[in-house]
C-alpha angles and dihedrals in degrees: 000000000000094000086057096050085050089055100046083039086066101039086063115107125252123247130227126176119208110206106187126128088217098093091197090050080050093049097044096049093031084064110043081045091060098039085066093045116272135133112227129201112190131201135179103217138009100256082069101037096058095048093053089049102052098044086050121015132208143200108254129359125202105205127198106221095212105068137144115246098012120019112215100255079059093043086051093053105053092038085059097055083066111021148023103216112156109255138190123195118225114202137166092201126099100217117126095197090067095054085050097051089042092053082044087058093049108270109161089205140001123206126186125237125277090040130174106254080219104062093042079051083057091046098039083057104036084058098036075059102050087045081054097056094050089054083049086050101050091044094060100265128143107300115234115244117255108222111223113197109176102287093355119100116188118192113187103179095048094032084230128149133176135176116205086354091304114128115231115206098237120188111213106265089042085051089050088046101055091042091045080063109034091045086076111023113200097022122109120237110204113226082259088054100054097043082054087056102038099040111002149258095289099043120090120198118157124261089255087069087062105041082048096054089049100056086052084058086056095054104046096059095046092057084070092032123020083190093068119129106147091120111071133193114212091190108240102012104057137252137311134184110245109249108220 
């Protein structure tokens, strides 16, 4: 019988919650969100939101920053007082210093406005996955292998960096990114191999969103160590991590 309830448990779908006060924003996603599975649940600012979500919680939430009644750093915060769920930001502002402070708050992701459903679908799995692997973890399952580079310190599992034993806030494509090179230190990963790795096969971003996110990485590293160099540009093949 329990081995039933754990099956149906698991057949169960998964439920995201879409908290924008741009209702077509709400429908279109709503609906390619629900054509791969998904149950959605749908509010219009964060006062609500964070009623309904409290009251019923789900498994992953994706939050607009620029809300009435309570904006979505403010909606973060009080939903981490009392939750963990795994979150990504969506913004259409261009300030770096948002995205910072969100990742700060606990944000697992953070996508600009206007954004490839697509692509929030990828994120909303790859990070439905990883929460996936903690409950596996804490439940006795096999534990994930922390990669060790030098200095660097990749926790999977976690999604947790650090560099010199200081931690780096790492959205989730940045994380995929730095694990896709220092997996294998010294070899060169082609711009298509790294969009495979960081969003995978059946995604298509152009090359200058990878050549962007990894400028970020650099710095990045190089806010808790202006020596860094690990991540390496060969001009017209790709990157690699320098194996030491």
């Amino acid at each position: 019988m329990l081995h039933f309830e754990v099956q149906r448990r698991q057949t169960l779908p998964q439920t995201i919650a879409l908290v924008d006060d741009d209702r077509n924003i709400l429908t279109s996603v709503s609906i390619a969100l629900e054509a791969e599975g998904f149950e959605v649940r749908t509010y219009t600012d964060g006062d609500e939101a964070l009623r309904g979500l409290t009251a019923k919680p789900v498994d992953l939430a994706v939050l607009d920053i620029k809300m009435p009644r309570m904006d979505g750093m403010e909606l973060l915060s009080r939903l981490r007082q009392v939750s963990g769920l795994p979150v990504i930001f969506l913004t259409s502002k261009d300030d770096e210093v948002d995205e910072v402070l969100g990742l700060r708050m606990g944000a697992d992701d953070y996508i600009k406005k206007p954004f490839s459903q697509r692509l929030l679908i990828e994120r909303i799995r790859a990070l439905l996955r990883r929460e996936q692997m903690r409950r596996d973890k804490s439940a006795g399952g096999e534990p994930s292998t922390v990669i060790v580079r030098g200095d660097l310190v990749l926790d999977p599992a976690r999604h947790a960096c650090t560099w010199k034993g200081q931690p780096i806030e790492l959205t989730v494509t940045e994380f995929l990114l730095v694990k896709a090179l220092a997996v294998r230190p010294g070899h060169v990963k082609s711009r298509d191999q790294l969009m495979d790795a960081a969003y995978g096969e059946h995604i298509y971003v152009d090359d200058r969103t990878i050549d962007s996110h990894i400028k970020r990485l650099r710095k990045k590293f190089k806010a808790i160590d202006g020596d860094f160099g690990q991540i390496e540009t060969l001009y017209g093949v790709g990157y690699r991590y320098r194996d030491a």
